[in-house]
C-alpha positions as CSV (number, residue, x, y, z in Angstrom):
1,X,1.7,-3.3,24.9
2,X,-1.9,-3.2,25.6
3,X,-3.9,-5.8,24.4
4,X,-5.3,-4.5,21.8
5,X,-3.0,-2.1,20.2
6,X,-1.9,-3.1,16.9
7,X,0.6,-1.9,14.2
8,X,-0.7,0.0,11.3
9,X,2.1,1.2,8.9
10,X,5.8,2.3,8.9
11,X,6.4,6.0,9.7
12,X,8.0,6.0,6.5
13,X,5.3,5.0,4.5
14,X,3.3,8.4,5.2
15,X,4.6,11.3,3.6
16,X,4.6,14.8,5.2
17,X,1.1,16.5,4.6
18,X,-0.3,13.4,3.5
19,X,-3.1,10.9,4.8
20,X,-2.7,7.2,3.4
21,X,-5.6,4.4,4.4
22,X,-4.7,0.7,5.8
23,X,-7.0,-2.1,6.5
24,X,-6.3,-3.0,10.8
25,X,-8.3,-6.2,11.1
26,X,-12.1,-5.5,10.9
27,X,-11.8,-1.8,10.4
28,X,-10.4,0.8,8.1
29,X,-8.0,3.7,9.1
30,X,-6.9,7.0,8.2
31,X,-2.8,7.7,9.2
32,X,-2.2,11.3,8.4
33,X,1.5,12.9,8.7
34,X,1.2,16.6,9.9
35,X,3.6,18.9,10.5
36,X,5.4,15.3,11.9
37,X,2.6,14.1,14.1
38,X,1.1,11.5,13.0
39,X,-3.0,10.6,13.6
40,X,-5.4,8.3,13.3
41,X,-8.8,8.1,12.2
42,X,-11.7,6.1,11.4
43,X,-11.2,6.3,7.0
44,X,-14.8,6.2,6.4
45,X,-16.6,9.3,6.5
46,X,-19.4,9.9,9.0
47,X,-22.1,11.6,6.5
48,X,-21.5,8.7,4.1
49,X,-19.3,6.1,2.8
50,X,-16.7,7.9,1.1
51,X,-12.9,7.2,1.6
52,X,-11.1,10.1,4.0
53,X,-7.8,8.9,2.6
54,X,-8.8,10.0,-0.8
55,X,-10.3,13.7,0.5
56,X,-7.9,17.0,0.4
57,X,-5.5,17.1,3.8
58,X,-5.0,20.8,4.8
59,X,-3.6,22.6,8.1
60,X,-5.0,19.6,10.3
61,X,-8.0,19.5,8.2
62,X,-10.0,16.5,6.3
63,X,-12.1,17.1,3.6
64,X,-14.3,13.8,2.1
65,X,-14.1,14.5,-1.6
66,X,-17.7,13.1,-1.8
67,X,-19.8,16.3,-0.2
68,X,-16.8,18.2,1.2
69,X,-17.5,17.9,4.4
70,X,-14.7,18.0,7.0
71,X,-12.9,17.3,10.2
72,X,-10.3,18.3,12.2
73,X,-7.9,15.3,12.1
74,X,-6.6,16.0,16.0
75,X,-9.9,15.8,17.5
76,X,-12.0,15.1,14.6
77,X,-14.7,17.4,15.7
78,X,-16.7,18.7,12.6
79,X,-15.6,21.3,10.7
80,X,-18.1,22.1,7.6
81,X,-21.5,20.3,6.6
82,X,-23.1,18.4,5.8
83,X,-21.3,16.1,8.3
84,X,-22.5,16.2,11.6
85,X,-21.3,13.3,13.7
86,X,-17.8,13.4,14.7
87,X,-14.9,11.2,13.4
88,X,-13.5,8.3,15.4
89,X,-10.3,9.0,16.2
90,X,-7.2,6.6,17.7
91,X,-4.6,6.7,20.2
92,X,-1.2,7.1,18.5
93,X,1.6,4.9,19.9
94,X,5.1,5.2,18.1
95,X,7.6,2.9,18.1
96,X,10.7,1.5,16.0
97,X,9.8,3.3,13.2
98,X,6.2,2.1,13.3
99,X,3.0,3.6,13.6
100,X,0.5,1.2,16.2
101,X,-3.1,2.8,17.7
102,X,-5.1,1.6,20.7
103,X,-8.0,0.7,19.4
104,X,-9.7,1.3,22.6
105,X,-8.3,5.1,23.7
106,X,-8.7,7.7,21.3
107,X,-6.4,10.6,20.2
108,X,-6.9,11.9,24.0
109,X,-6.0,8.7,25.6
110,X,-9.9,8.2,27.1
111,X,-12.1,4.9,26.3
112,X,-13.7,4.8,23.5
């Protein structure tokens, strides 16, 4: 593997429809399960320092449960205000079970 792709979490430790958060070194990540894809994203919303991971995960959709903005978890493109900066999202790499990201592609497979 790539230098700096790292392991985040089992695939068993996310359960359908569900986003959990991890701590991967210096940052702190988003793992959502949806319809058994999984994605990653920056935790942290972009309007303000809220926790993703504890927002309300619906059809592909993030809401912060601080000012209910959202993104689209796929591409994280904004989907409602007040956020207006799109979330950082990961390469997802699955393997054995376990969930790793590159830390320098994201969800597309481009630099970040």
């Amino acid at each position: 593997m790539a230098d700096n792709v790292v392991r985040v979490c089992a695939q068993s430790d996310i359960a359908p429809e569900s986003v959990k958060a991890y701590e991967v070194g210096d940052r702190r990540l988003a793992v959502y399960n949806i319809d058994g894809q999984f994605y990653v994203t920056d935790d942290e919303c972009t309007h303000a320092s809220a926790s993703l991971a504890d927002g309300m995960l619906e059809d592909g959709v993030i809401e912060c449960c601080l000012h209910f903005g959202a993104f689209d978890v796929k591409t994280g493109a904004v989907k409602a205000p007040p956020c207006s900066i799109a979330l950082r999202t990961y390469k997802v790499l699955l393997q054995g079970g376990d969930i790793f990201v590159d830390l320098d592609k994201d969800a597309a497979g481009e630099a970040a």
